[in-house]
C-alpha positions as CSV (number, residue, x, y, z in Angstrom):
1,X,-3.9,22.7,20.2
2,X,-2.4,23.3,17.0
3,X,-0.9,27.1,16.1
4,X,-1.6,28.5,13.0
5,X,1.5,28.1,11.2
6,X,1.1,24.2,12.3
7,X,-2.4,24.3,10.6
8,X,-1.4,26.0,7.3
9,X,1.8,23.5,7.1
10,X,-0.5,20.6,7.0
11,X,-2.3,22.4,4.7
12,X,0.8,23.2,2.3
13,X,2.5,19.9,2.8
14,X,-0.3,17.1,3.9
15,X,1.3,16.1,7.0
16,X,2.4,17.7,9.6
17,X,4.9,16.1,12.9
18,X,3.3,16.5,16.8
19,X,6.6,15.7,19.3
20,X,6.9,14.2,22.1
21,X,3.1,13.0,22.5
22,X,3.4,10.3,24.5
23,X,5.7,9.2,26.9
24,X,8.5,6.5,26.7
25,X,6.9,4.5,29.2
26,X,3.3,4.2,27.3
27,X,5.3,3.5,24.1
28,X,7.3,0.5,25.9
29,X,3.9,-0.9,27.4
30,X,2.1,-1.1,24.1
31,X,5.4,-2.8,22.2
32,X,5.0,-5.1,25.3
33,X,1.5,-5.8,24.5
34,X,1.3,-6.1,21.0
35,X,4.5,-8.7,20.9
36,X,2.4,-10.5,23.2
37,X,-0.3,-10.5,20.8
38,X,2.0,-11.9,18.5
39,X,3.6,-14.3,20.0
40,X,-0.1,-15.9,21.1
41,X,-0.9,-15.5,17.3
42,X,-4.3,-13.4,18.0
43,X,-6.1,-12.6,15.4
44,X,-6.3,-10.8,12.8
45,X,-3.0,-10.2,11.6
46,X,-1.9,-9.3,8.5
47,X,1.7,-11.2,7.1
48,X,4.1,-9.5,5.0
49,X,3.1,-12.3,2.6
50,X,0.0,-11.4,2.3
51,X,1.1,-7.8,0.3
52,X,2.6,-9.1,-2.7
53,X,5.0,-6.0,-2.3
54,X,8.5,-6.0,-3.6
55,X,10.5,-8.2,-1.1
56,X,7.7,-9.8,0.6
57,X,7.5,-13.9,0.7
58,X,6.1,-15.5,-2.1
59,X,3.4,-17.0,0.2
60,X,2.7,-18.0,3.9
61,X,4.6,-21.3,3.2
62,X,7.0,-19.5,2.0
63,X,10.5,-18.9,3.9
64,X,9.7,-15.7,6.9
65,X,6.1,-16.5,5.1
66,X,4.5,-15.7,8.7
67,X,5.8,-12.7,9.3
68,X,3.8,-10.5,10.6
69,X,3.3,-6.7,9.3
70,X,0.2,-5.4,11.0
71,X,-2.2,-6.1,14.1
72,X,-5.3,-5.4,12.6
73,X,-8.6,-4.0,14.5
74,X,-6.3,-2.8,17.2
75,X,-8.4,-0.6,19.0
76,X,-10.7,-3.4,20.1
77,X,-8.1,-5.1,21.2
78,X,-6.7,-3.1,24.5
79,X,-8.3,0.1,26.3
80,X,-5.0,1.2,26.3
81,X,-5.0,1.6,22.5
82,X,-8.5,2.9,22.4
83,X,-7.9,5.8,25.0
84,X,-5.1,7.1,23.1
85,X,-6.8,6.9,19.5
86,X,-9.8,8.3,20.8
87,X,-8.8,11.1,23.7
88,X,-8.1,14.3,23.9
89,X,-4.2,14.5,23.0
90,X,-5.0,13.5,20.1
91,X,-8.5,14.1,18.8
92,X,-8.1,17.6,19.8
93,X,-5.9,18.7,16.9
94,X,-7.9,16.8,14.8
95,X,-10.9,18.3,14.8
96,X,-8.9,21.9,14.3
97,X,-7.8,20.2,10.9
98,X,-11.4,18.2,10.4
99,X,-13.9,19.5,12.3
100,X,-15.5,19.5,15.4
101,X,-17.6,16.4,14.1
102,X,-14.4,13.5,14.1
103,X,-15.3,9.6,13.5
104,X,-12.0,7.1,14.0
105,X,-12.4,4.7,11.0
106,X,-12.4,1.1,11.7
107,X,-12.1,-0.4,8.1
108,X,-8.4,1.5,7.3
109,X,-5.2,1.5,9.6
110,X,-6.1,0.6,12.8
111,X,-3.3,-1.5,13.5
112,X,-0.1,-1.9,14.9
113,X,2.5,-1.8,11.8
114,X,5.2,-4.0,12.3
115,X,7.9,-3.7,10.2
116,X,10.8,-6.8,11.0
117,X,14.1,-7.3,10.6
118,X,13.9,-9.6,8.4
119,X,11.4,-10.3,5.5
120,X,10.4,-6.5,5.2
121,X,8.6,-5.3,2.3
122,X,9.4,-1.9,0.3
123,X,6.0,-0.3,0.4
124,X,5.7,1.7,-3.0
125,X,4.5,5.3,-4.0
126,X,0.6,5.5,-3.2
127,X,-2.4,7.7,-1.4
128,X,-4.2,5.7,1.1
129,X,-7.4,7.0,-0.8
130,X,-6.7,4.8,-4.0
131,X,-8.6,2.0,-2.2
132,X,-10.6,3.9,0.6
133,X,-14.3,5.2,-0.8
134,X,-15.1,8.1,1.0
135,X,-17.6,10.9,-0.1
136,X,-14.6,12.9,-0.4
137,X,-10.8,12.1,-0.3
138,X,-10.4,14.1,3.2
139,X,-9.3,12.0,6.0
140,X,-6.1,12.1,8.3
141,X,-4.0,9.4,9.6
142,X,-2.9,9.7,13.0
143,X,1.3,7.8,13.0
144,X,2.4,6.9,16.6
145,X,6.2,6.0,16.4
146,X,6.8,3.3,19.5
147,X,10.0,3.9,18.7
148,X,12.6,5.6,16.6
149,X,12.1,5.9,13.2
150,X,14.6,6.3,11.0
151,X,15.0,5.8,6.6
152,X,17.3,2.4,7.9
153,X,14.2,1.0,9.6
154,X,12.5,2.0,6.8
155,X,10.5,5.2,8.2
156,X,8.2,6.7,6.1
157,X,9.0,8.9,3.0
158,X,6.4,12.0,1.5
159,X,6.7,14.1,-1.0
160,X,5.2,17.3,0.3
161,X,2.1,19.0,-1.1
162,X,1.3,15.7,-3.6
163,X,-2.3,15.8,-1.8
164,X,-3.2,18.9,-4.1
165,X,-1.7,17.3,-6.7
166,X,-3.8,16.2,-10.3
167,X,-1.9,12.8,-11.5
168,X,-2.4,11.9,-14.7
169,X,-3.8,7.8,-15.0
170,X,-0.3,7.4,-17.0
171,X,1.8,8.0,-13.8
172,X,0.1,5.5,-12.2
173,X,0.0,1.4,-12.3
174,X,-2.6,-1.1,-12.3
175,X,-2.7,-0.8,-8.2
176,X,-2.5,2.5,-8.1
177,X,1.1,2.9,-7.8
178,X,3.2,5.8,-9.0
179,X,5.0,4.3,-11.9
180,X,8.7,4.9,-11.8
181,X,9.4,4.7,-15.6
182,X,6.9,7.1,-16.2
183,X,8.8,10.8,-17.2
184,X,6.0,12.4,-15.7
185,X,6.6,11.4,-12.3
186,X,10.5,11.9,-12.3
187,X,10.7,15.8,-10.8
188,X,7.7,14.6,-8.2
189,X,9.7,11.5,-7.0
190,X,12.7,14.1,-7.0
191,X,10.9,16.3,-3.8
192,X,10.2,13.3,-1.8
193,X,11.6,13.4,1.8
194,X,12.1,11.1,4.9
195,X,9.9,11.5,8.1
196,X,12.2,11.0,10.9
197,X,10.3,10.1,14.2
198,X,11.5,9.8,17.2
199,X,10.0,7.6,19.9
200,X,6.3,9.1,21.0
201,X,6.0,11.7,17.9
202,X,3.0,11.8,16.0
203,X,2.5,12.0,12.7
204,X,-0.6,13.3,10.6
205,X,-1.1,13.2,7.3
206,X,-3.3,13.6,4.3
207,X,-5.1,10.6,2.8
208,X,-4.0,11.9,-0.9
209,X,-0.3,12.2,0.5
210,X,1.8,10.1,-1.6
211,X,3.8,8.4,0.7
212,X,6.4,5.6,0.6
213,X,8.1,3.2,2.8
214,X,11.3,1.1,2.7
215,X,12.7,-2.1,4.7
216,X,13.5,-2.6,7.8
217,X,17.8,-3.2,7.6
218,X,18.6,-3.3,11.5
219,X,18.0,-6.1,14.0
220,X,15.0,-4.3,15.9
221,X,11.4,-4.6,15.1
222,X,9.7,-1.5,14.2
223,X,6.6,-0.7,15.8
224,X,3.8,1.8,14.8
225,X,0.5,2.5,15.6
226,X,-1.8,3.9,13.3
227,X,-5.5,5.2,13.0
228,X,-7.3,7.2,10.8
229,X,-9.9,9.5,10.8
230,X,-12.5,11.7,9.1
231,X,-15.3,14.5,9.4
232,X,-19.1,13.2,10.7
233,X,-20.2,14.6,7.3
234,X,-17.8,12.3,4.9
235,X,-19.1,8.8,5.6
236,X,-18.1,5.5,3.4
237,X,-19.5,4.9,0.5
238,X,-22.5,2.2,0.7
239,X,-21.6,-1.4,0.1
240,X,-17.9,-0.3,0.2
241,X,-14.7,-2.1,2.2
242,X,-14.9,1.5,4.0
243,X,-18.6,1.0,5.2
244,X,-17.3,-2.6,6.4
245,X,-17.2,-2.0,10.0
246,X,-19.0,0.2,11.9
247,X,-16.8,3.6,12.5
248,X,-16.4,5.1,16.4
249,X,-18.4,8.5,17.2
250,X,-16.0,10.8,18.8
C-alpha cells in the first residue's frame, strides 16, 4: 500500500518509483519468454521501423529494419504476464491513486518494450494522452524494469509535475511533440530528469507526464513491461483506437 507522502509525490510529480517489486527470478523468466517470442517471430510485434522516430530504419527492408521494439497484446500472451498486471502487488496501489473501480487497458502499452543494441530509436518529448481518447486524461502506466535501467540503455527521462502543466499548441509539433526550437519550452526541457530503475522496480506514472527516451548504447537488450490503466468511470471514447479492444475488469 502506498503511504501518504508516496501518494502526494505522484501527485506533485506524475510518477512515482515502487522498488523491489518483483523478484530477479520472475524478471529472468519473462526476458526468457518474450526472447522466445521473438525469436519464433509471434505476432504482433511492433519494429523500430515502424516509428519513424529519429534513428529508426527507414523501413522494414531497411538495414536492422526488423528490429523489434515492442511485443504487443502481451497480456494474452502468457498467464505469467497477466497475473502480474492484474494482481494484487500491483493493482493495489493503483486503485489508492485511481480508485477502487481499475480497468487494465488493452488498446495502449501492453507490451513488452524492447529497446536493442543496435537500431534504437530516440523517443521524443510527449504525453501518452496526445493519441489516447479517454473521457478524461487520467490514467497510469504501470513500468516493470526486467532489468537495469540506466540513461546509457536509454531509460526513461520526466520532467516532474509537466502533467498539470497548460502547453501552449506552439510548443508542440505536428505529432504532438514538444518542439525543441520553441523558447517556450526551453526552462521546461531544463527540469527534465532520468528514471533510474533497477531490475524488478516499478514505475507509475501520469498519462499527461511528458516523458522522453533515448537509445540503447550497450550490447544488452533492454526489456520492459508495460500496462496501463484507468478508473471504471473514464472509459474510451466511442469509435476511438482506445475503444479498440475490449479493456479487462479488475
Amino acid at each position: 500500500m502506498l503511504s501518504c507522502e508516496q501518494r502526494q509525490q505522484f501527485h506533485d510529480d506524475g510518477y512515482l518509483v515502487l522498488p523491489a517489486q518483483v523478484d530477479a527470478a520472475m524478471c529472468e523468466a519473462i526476458i526468457a519468454f518474450a526472447q522466445q517470442q521473438l525469436d519464433d517471430d509471434v505476432a504482433p510485434i511492433e519494429y523500430e521501423a515502424d516509428t519513424r522516430y529519429p534513428g529508426a530504419p527507414a523501413s522494414r527492408d531497411a538495414e536492422g529494419g526488423l528490429t523489434a521494439r515492442r511485443l504487443l497484446q502481451a497480456v494474452s500472451r502468457s498467464e505469467t504476464l497477466r497475473g502480474w498486471a492484474t494482481g494484487a502487488a500491483l493493482t493495489q496501489p493503483l486503485r489508492q491513486l485511481l480508485g477502487d473501480e481499475l480497468c487494465l487497458v488493452q488498446a495502449h502499452h501492453n507490451c513488452i518494450m524492447t529497446k536493442q543494441p543496435r537500431f534504437s530509436s530516440l523517443t521524443g518529448w510527449h504525453r501518452d494522452s496526445r493519441y489516447w481518447s479517454f473521457q478524461r486524461a487520467e490514467l497510469i502506466s504501470a513500468w516493470l524494469a526486467l532489468r537495469n535501467e540506466t540513461v546509457e540503455n536509454g531509460c526513461l527521462l520526466v520532467i516532474p509535475g509537466s502533467h498539470r502543466m497548460s502547453i501552449e499548441a506552439a510548443q508542440l509539433d505536428t505529432a504532438q511533440f514538444l518542439r525543441a526550437d520553441s523558447p517556450a519550452n526551453q526552462s521546461l526541457l531544463a527540469q527534465a530528469r532520468p528514471v533510474i530503475l533497477q531490475q524488478g522496480d516499478v514505475l507509475l506514472f501520469h498519462s499527461n507526464l511528458f516523458h522522453a527516451a533515448g537509445c540503447n548504447q550497450t550490447r544488452q537488450t533492454k526489456f520492459s513491461f508495460v500496462t496501463t490503466y484507468r478508473a471504471a468511470d473514464n472509459p474510451a471514447l466511442p469509435g476511438s483506437r482506445s475503444a479498440s479492444v475490449d479493456d479487462i475488469v479488475l
